[in-house]
ROVO-137360 format. One record per residue (C-alpha): x, y, z; chain; residue number from 1. Coordinates in Angstrom, 1 decimal. Each point is the difference from the previous one (the first is absolute). Example, Ala and Ser with C-alpha at 12.3 -4.5 7.8 and 13.67 -1.06 7.14 Angstrom:
2
[pt [12.3,-4.5,7.8],'A',1]
[pt [1.4,3.4,-0.7],'A',2]
// end
This chain:
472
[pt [112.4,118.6,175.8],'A',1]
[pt [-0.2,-3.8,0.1],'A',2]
[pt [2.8,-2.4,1.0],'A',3]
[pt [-1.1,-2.9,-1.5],'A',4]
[pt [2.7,-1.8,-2.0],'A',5]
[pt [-1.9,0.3,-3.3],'A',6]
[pt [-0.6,4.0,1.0],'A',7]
[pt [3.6,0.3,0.8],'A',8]
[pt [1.4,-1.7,-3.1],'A',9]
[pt [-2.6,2.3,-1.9],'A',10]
[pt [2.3,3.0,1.4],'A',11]
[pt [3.3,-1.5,-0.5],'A',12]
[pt [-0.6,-0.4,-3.3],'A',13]
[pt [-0.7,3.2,-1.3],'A',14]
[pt [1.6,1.8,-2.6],'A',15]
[pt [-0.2,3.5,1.6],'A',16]
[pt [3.9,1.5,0.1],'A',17]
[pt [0.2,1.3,3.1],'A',18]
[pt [0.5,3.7,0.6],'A',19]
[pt [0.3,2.6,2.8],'A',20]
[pt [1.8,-2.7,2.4],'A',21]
[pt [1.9,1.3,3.1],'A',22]
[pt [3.6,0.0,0.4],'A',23]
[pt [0.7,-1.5,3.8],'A',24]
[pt [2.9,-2.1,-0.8],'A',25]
[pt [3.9,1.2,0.2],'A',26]
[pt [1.7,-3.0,-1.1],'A',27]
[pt [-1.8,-3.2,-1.0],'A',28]
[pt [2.1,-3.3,-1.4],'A',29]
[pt [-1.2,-2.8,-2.0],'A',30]
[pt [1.6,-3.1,0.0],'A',31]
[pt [0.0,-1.8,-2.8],'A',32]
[pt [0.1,1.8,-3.9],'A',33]
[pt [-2.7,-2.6,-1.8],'A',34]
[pt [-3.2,1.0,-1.2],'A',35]
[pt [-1.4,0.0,3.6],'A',36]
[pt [2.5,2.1,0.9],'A',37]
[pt [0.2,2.5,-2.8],'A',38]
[pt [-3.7,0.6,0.2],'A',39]
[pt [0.1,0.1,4.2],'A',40]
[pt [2.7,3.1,-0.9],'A',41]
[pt [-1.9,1.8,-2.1],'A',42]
[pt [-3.0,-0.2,2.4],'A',43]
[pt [2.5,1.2,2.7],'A',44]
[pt [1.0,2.7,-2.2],'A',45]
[pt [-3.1,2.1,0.4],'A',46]
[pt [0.6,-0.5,4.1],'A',47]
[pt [3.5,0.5,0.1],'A',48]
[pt [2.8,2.6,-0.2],'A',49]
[pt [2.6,-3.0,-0.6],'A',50]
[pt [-0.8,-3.6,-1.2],'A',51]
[pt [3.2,-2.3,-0.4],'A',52]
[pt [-0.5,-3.3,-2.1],'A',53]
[pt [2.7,-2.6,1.6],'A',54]
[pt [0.2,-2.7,-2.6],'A',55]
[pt [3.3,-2.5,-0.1],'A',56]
[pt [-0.7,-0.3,-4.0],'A',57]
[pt [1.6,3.5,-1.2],'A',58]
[pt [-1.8,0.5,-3.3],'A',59]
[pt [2.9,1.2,-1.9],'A',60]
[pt [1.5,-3.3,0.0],'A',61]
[pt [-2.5,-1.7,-1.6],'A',62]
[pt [-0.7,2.0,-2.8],'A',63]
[pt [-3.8,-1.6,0.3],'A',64]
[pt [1.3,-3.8,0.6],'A',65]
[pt [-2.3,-2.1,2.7],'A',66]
[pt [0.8,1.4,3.4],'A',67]
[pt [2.2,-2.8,2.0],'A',68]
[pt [-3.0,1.0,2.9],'A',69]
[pt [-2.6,-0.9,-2.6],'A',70]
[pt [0.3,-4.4,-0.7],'A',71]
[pt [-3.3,0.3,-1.7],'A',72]
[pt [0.9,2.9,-2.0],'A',73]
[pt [0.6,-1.9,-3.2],'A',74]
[pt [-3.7,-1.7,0.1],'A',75]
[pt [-2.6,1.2,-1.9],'A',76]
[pt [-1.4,3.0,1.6],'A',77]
[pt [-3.4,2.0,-1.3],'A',78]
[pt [-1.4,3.0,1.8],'A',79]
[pt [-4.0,-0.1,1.1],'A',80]
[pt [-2.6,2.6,-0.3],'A',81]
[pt [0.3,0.5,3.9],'A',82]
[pt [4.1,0.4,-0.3],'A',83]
[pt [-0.4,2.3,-3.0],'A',84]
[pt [-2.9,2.0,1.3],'A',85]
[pt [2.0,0.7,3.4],'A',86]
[pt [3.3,1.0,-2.0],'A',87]
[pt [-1.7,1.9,-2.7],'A',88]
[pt [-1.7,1.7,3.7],'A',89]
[pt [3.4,1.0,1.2],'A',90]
[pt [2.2,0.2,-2.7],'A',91]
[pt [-2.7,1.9,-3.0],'A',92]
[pt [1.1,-0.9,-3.3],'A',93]
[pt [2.3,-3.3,0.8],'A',94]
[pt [-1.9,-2.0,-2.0],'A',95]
[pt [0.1,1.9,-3.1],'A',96]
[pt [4.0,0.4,0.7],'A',97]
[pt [-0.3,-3.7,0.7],'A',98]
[pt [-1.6,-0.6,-3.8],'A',99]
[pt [2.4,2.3,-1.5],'A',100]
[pt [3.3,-1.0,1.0],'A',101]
[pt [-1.0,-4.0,-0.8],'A',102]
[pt [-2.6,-1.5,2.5],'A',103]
[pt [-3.0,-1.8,-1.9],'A',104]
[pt [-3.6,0.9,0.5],'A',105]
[pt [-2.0,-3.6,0.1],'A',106]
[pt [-4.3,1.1,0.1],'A',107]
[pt [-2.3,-2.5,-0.2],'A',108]
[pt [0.1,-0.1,-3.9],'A',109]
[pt [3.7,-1.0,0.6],'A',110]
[pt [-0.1,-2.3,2.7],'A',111]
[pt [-1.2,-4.0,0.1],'A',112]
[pt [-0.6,-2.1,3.2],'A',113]
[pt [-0.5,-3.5,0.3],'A',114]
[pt [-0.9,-2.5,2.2],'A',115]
[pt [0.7,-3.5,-0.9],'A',116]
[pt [0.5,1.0,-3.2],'A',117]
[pt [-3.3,1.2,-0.7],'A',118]
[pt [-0.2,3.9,-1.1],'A',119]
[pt [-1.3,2.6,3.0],'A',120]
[pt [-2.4,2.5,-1.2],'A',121]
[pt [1.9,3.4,-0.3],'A',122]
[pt [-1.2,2.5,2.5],'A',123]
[pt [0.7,4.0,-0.6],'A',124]
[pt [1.6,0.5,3.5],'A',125]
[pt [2.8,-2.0,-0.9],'A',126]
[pt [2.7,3.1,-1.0],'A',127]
[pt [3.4,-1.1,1.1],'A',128]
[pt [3.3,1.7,-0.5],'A',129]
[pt [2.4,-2.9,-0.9],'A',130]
[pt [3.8,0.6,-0.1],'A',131]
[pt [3.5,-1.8,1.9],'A',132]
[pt [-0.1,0.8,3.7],'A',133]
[pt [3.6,2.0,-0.2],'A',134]
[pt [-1.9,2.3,-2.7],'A',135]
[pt [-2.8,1.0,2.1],'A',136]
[pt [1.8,0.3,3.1],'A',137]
[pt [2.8,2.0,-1.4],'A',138]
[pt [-2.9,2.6,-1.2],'A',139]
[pt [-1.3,0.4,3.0],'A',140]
[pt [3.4,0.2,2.0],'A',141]
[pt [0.5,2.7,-2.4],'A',142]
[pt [-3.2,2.0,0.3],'A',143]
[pt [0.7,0.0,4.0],'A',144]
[pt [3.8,0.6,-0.2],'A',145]
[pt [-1.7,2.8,-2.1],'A',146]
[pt [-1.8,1.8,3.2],'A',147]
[pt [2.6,2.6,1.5],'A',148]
[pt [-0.6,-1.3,3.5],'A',149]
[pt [0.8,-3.7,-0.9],'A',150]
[pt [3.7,-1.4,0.1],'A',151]
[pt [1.5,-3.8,-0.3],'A',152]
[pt [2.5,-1.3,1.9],'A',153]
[pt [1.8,-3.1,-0.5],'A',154]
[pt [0.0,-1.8,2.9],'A',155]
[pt [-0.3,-3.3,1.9],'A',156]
[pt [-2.8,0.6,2.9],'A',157]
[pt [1.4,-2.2,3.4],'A',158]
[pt [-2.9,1.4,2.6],'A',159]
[pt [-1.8,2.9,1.7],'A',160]
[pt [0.5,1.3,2.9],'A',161]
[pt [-3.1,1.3,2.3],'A',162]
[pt [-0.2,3.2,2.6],'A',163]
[pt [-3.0,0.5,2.2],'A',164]
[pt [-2.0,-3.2,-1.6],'A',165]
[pt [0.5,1.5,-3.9],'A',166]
[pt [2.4,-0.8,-2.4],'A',167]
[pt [2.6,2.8,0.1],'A',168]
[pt [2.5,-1.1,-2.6],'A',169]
[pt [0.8,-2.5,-2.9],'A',170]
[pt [3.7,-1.7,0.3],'A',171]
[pt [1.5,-0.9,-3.3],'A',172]
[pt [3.7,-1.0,-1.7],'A',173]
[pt [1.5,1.5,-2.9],'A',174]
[pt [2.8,-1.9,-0.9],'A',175]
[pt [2.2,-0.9,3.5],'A',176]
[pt [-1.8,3.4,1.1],'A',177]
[pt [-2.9,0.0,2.4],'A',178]
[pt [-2.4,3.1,-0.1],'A',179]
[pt [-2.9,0.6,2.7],'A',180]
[pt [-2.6,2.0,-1.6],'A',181]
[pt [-2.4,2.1,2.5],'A',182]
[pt [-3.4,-0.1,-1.4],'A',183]
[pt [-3.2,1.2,0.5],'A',184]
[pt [-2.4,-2.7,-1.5],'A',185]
[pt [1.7,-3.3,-1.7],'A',186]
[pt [-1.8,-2.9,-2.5],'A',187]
[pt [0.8,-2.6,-0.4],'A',188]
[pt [-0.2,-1.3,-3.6],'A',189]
[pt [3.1,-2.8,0.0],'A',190]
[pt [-2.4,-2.8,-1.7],'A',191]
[pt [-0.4,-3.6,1.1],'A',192]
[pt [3.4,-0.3,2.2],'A',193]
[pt [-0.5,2.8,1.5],'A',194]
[pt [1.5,0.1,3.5],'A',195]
[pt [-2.3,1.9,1.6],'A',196]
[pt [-1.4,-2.8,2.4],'A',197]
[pt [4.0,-0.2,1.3],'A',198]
[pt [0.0,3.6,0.2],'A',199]
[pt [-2.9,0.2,2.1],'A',200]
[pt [1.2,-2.7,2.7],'A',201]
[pt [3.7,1.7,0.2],'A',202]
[pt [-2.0,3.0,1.6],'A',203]
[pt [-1.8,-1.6,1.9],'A',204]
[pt [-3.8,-0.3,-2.0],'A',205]
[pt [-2.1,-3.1,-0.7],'A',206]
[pt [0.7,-2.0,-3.4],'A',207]
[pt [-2.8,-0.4,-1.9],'A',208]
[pt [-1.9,-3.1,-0.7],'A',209]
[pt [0.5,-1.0,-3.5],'A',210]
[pt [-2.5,-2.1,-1.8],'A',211]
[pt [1.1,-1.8,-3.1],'A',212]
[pt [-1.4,-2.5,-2.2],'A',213]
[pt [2.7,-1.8,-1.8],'A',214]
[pt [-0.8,-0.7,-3.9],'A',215]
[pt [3.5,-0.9,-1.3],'A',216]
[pt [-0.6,1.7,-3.2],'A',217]
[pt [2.9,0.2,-2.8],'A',218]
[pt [0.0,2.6,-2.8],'A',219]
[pt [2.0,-0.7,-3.1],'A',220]
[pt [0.5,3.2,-2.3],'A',221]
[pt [1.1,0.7,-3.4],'A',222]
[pt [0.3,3.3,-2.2],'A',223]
[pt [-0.3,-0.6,-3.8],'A',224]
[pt [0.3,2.6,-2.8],'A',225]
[pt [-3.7,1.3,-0.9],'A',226]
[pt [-1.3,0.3,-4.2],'A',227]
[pt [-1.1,3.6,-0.9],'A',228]
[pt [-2.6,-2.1,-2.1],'A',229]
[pt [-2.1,-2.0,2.7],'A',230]
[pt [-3.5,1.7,0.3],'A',231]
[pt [-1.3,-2.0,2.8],'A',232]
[pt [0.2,0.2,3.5],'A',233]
[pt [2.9,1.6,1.7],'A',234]
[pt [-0.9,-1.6,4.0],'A',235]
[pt [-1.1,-3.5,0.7],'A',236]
[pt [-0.3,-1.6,2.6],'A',237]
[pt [-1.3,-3.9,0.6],'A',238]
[pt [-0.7,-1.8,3.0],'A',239]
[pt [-0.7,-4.0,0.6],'A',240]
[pt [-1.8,-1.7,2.9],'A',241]
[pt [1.3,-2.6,1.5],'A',242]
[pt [-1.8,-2.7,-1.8],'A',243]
[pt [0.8,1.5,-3.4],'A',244]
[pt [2.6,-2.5,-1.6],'A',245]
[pt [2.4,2.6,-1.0],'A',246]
[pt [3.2,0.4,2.7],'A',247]
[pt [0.0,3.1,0.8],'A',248]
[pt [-2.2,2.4,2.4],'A',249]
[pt [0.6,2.5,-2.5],'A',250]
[pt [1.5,2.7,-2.8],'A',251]
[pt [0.0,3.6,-0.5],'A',252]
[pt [1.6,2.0,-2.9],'A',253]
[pt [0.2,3.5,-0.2],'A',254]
[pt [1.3,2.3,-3.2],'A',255]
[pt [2.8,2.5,1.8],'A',256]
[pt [2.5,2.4,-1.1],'A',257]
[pt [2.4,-0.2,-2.7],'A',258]
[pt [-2.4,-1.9,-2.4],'A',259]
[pt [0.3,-3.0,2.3],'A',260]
[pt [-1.8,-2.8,1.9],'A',261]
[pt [-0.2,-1.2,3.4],'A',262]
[pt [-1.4,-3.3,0.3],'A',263]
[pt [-0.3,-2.1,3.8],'A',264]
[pt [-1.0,-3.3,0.6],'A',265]
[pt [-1.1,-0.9,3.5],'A',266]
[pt [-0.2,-3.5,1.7],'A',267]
[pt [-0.2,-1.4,3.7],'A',268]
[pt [2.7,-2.2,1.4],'A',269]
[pt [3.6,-0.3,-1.2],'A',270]
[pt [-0.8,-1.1,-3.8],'A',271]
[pt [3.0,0.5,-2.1],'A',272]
[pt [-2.2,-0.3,-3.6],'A',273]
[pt [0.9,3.5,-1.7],'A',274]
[pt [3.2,0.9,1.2],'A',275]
[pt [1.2,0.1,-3.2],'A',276]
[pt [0.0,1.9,-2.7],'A',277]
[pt [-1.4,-2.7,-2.3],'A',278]
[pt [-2.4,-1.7,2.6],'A',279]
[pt [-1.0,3.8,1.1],'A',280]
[pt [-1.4,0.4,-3.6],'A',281]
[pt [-1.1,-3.3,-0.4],'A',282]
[pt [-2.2,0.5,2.9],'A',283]
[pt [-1.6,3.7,-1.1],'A',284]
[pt [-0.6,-1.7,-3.3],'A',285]
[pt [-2.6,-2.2,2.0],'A',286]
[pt [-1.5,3.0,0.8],'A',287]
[pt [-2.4,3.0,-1.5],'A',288]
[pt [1.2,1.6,-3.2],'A',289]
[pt [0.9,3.4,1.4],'A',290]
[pt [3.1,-2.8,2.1],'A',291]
[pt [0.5,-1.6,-3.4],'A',292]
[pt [0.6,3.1,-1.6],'A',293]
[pt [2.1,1.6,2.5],'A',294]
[pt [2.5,-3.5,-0.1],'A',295]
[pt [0.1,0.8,-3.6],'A',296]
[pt [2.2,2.7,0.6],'A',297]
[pt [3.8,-0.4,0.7],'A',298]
[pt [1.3,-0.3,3.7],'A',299]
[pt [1.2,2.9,2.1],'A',300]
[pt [2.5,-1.2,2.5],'A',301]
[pt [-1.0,-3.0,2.1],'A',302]
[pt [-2.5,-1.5,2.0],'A',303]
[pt [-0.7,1.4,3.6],'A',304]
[pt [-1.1,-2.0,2.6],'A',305]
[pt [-2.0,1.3,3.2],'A',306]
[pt [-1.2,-1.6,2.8],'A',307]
[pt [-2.9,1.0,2.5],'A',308]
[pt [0.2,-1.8,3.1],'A',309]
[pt [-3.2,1.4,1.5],'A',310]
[pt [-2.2,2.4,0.2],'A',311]
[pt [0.6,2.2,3.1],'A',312]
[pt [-1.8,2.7,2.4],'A',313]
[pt [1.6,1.8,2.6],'A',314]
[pt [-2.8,1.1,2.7],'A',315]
[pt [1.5,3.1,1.1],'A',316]
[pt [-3.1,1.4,0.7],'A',317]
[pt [-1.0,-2.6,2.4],'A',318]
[pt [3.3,0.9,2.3],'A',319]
[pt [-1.4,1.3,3.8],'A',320]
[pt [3.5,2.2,-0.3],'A',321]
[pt [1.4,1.8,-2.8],'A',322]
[pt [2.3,2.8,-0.2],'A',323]
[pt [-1.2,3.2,-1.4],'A',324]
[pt [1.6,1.9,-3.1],'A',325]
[pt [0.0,-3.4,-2.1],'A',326]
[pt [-2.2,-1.3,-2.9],'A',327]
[pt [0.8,-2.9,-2.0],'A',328]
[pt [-1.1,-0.5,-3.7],'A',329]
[pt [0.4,-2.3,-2.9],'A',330]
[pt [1.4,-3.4,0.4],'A',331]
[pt [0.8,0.9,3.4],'A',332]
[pt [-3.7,-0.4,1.1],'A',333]
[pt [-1.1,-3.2,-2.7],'A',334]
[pt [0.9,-1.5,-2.5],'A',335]
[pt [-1.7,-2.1,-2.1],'A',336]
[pt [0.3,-2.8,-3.3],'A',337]
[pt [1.0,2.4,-2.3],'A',338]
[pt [-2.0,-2.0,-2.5],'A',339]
[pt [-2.7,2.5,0.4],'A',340]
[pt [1.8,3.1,-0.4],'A',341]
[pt [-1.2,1.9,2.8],'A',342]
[pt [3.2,1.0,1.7],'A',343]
[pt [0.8,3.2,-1.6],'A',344]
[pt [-3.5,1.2,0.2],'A',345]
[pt [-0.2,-0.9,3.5],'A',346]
[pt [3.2,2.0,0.3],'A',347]
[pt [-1.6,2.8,-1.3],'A',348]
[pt [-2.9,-0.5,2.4],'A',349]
[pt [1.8,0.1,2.5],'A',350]
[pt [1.2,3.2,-0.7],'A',351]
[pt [-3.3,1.8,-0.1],'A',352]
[pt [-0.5,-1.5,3.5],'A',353]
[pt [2.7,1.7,1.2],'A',354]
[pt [-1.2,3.6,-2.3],'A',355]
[pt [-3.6,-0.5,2.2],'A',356]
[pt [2.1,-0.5,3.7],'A',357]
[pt [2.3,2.9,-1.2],'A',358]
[pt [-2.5,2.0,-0.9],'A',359]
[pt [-2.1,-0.7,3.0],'A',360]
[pt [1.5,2.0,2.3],'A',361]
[pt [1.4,-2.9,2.0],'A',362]
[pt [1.4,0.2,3.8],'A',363]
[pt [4.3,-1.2,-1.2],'A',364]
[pt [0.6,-1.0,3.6],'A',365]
[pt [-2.5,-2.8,-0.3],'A',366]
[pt [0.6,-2.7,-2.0],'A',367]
[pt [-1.3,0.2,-3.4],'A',368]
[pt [-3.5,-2.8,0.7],'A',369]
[pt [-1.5,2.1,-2.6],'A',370]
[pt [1.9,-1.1,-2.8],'A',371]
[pt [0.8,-3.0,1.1],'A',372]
[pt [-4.4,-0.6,0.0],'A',373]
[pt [0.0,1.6,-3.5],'A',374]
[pt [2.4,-2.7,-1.3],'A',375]
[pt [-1.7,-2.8,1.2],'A',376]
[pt [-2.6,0.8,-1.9],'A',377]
[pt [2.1,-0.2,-3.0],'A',378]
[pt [1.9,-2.7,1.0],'A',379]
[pt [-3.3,-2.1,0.6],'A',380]
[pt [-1.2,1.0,-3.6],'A',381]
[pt [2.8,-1.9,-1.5],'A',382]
[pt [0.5,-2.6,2.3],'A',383]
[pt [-3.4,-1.1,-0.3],'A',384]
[pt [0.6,-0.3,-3.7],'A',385]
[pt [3.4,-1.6,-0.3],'A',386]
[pt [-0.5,-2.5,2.9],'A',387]
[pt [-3.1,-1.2,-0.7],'A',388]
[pt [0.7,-1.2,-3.2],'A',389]
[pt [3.4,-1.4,1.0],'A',390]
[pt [-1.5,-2.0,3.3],'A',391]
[pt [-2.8,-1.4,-2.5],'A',392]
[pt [2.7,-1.4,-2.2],'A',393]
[pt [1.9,-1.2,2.6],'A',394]
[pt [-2.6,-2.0,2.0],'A',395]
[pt [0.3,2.3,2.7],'A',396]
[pt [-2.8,2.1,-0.1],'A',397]
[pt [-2.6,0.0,3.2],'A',398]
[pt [-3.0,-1.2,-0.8],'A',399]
[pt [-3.3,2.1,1.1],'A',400]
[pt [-1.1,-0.7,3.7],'A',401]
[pt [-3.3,2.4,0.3],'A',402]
[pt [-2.7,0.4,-2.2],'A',403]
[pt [0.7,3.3,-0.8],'A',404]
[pt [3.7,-0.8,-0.8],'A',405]
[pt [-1.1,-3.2,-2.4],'A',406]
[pt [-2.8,2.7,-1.7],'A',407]
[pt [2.6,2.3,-0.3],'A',408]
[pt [2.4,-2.7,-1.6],'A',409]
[pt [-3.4,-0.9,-2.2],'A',410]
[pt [0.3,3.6,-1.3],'A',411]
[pt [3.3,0.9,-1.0],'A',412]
[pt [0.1,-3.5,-2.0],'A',413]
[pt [-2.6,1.1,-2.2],'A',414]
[pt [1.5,3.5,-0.2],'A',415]
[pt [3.8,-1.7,-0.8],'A',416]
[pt [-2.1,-2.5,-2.2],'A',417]
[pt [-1.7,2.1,-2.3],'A',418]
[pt [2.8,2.9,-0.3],'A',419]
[pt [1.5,-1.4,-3.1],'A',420]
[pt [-3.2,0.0,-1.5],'A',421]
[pt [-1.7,3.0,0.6],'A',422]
[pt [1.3,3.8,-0.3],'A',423]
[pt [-1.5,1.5,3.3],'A',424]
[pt [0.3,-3.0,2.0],'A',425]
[pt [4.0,-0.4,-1.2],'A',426]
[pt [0.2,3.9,0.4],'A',427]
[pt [-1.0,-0.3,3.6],'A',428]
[pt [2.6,-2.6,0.7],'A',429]
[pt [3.0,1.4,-1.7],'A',430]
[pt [-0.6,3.3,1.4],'A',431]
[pt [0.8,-1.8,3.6],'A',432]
[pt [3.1,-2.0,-1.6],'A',433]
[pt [0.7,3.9,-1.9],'A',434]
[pt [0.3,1.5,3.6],'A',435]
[pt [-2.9,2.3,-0.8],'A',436]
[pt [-3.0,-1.8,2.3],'A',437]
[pt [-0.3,-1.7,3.4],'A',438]
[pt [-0.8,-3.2,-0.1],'A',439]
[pt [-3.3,0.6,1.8],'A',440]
[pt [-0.9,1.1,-3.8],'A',441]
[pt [-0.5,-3.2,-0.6],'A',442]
[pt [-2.8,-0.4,2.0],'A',443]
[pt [-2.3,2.5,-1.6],'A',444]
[pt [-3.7,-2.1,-0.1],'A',445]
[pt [-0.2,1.4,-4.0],'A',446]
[pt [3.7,-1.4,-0.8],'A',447]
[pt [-1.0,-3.6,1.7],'A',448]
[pt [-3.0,-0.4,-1.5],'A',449]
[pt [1.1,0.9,-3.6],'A',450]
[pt [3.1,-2.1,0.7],'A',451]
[pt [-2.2,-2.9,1.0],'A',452]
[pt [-2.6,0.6,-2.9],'A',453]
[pt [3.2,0.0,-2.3],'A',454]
[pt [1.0,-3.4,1.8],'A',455]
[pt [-3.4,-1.6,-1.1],'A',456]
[pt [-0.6,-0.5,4.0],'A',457]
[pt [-4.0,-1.0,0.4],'A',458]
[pt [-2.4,2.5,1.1],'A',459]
[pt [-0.8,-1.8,3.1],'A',460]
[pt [3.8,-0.5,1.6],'A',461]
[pt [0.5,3.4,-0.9],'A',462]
[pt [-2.6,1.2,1.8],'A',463]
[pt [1.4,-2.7,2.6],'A',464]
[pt [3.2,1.3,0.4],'A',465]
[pt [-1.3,4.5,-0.7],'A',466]
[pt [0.1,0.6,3.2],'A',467]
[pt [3.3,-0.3,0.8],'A',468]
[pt [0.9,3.1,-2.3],'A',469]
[pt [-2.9,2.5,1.9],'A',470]
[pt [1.9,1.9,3.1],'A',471]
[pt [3.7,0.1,0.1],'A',472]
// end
């Protein structure tokens, strides 16, 4: 079996439900009741006798509202191929439930990308599940609450505590009530603030490093009532380079449930153009006709603004010292600009990395290096795509030293170049933005030659620069 990244990816991402797994757990706890979470439980269900969800945001009290826990929960939120393959993988049938209680299905006959404004070609692996973040989660929470092994508890987590160098229990409040939970195996899945680098030094472990790259992005988002009469697309999305005199780094709109839009602009820096109502329409009448039509409806509430700091990456699995009987998913791990919609799917990823370590047969008195390997594979994947494009825009991008990093560079610009132009050339790129392909897709000799040819790069400095794309 090989371990390179683009091999291991190839195995995350299958779509195989997994069956006959072993039961070695008593009681495992996940911390944290998001979609990592949820999906980390039901992975932990076919392992476990017990699995206790401690989440601080009790369900019944928000009667699907945004989770307090969830600041971005209001944005515009679409679910990849690689996010619905790997919930479709462990909860069969979710999609269809998904469609028939309200989500919208957006295939490539009903979706439009654009970059400056010009039309993308339409590429048949683009089949996204659009809907409101609440709506999706709350299915899932409900298919896992579902599993007779599964429970939630509502719950503040405060720490760990660790026994023979594993964690041994999960401390958490209830109220003016504090509870110590002895558990067999805990992940955690408490998102971006998650405290688990203070957690780590109270006992006595290494913090990790965290690497960051700060992109002071702002999202501004708006719902708007949805005509049962528009017959075009029902997902767009529309980015701008920096160059392009327009104001924004992008928009996204999304048909959702209850015959509604969701609409997001997205711009660098602390521009206050959109916030709104009038000047939030004004803008997304500047823009494609699937955000003209969508503005054409009447306003649902206000709004929302988000802000993204940075992107962030925990390196966990670089630590010389961990304690065993801990895994960490989601947010927890990376998170990225959520601009490019991968954290859900990488969510989900990161729950079939924890299905293979599971299922492996691993040693629980060691720490978990397995998984944490698996996830850096996935992490990378996205990271890769988000960053990249965000250090290019933001003049912070390192520029190829060697030859083999400028050739490299040569060929994923003539791969990017041509992707909006070409069906197998933009298929090949989306399905790495889709969560479906490693990057190292990109460099397939056929692809860069086709994407070069389709780029109207001569003969001669193609056969210049070929050789960069032979062994990888």
């Amino acid at each position: 079996m090989s371990n390179s990244p683009a091999a291991v990816f190839e195995r995350l991402t299958t779509g195989v439900t997994p069956v006959d797994s072993k039961v070695h757990l008593g009681t495992a706890c996940v911390l944290g009741g998001g979609v990592a979470g949820l999906v980390a439980a039901r992975v932990l269900a076919d392992h476990a006798d017990r699995v206790v969800i401690i989440e601080p945001d009790h369900p019944d009290a928000l009667n699907g509202a945004v989770r307090p826990g969830v600041p971005q929960g209001y944005q515009v939120h679409l679910l990849l191929p690689g996010g619905r393959a790997q919930l479709e993988r462990f909860f069969p049938g979710v999609v269809a439930q998904a469609l028939a209680e309200g989500a919208v299905s957006c295939g490539p006959e009903h979706t439009a990308t654009y970059l400056d404004d010009v039309y993308q070609i339409a590429t048949p692996n683009a089949e996204f599940v659009a809907s409101s973040r609440p709506f999706l989660e709350s299915l899932i929470q409900r298919r896992t609450l579902a599993l007779p092994n599964v429970e939630l508890v509502s719950g503040r987590v405060t720490g760990l505590r660790y026994e023979r160098g594993a964690v041994e229990s999960v401390r958490y409040a209830i109220g003016g009530d504090h509870v110590v939970a002895p558990a067999d195996f805990v992940v955690d899945a408490t998102g971006r603030g998650s405290r688990l680098p203070d957690w780590l030094e109270q006992g006595g472990w290494p913090r990790p490093e965290t690497e960051r790259l700060p992109i002071d992005i702002r999202y501004l988002s708006a719902r708007y009532t949805r005509s049962i009469d528009w017959d075009g697309p029902l997902s767009g999305i529309s980015r701008y380079s920096p160059q392009f005199p327009k104001g924004i780094a992008g928009a996204a709109v999304n048909a959702i449930e209850n015959q509604q839009w969701a609409v997001m602009l997205a711009h660098f820096g602390n521009a206050a153009e959109g916030r709104t109502p009038d000047e939030f329409a004004a803008r997304c009448r500047e823009l494609p006709p699937i955000f003209q039509e969508a503005v054409r409806g009447e306003l649902v509430g206000e709004v929302v603004p988000y802000r993204h700091p940075d992107s962030r990456w925990r390196h966990f699995e670089a630590l010389d010292r961990f304690p065993a009987r801990l895994a960490i998913v989601g947010d927890a791990v990376a998170s990225f600009n959520p601009v490019y919609g991968q954290g859900m799917s990488s969510a989900a990823l990161h729950a079939s990395c924890l299905s293979e370590y599971l299922r492996s047969g691993p040693d629980l008195e060691s720490p978990a290096r397995h998984l944490l390997e698996l996830e850096k594979v996935v992490v990378e994947t996205a990271w890769q795509t988000s960053t990249a494009g965000d250090a290019v825009r933001l003049g912070v991008a390192a520029p190829p030293v060697t030859e083999p990093e400028r050739r490299r560079a040569w060929a994923v610009r003539q791969v990017r170049d041509a992707a909006g132009r070409d069906e197998q050339v933009g298929t090949a790129l989306r399905a790495v933005g889709f969560m479906t392909a490693h990057p190292a897709s990109l460099m397939a000799p056929e692809l860069v030659l086709r994407a070069a040819r389709v780029n109207g790069v001569p003969e001669e400095q193609i056969r210049q620069e070929y050789a960069m794309t032979e062994p990888m």
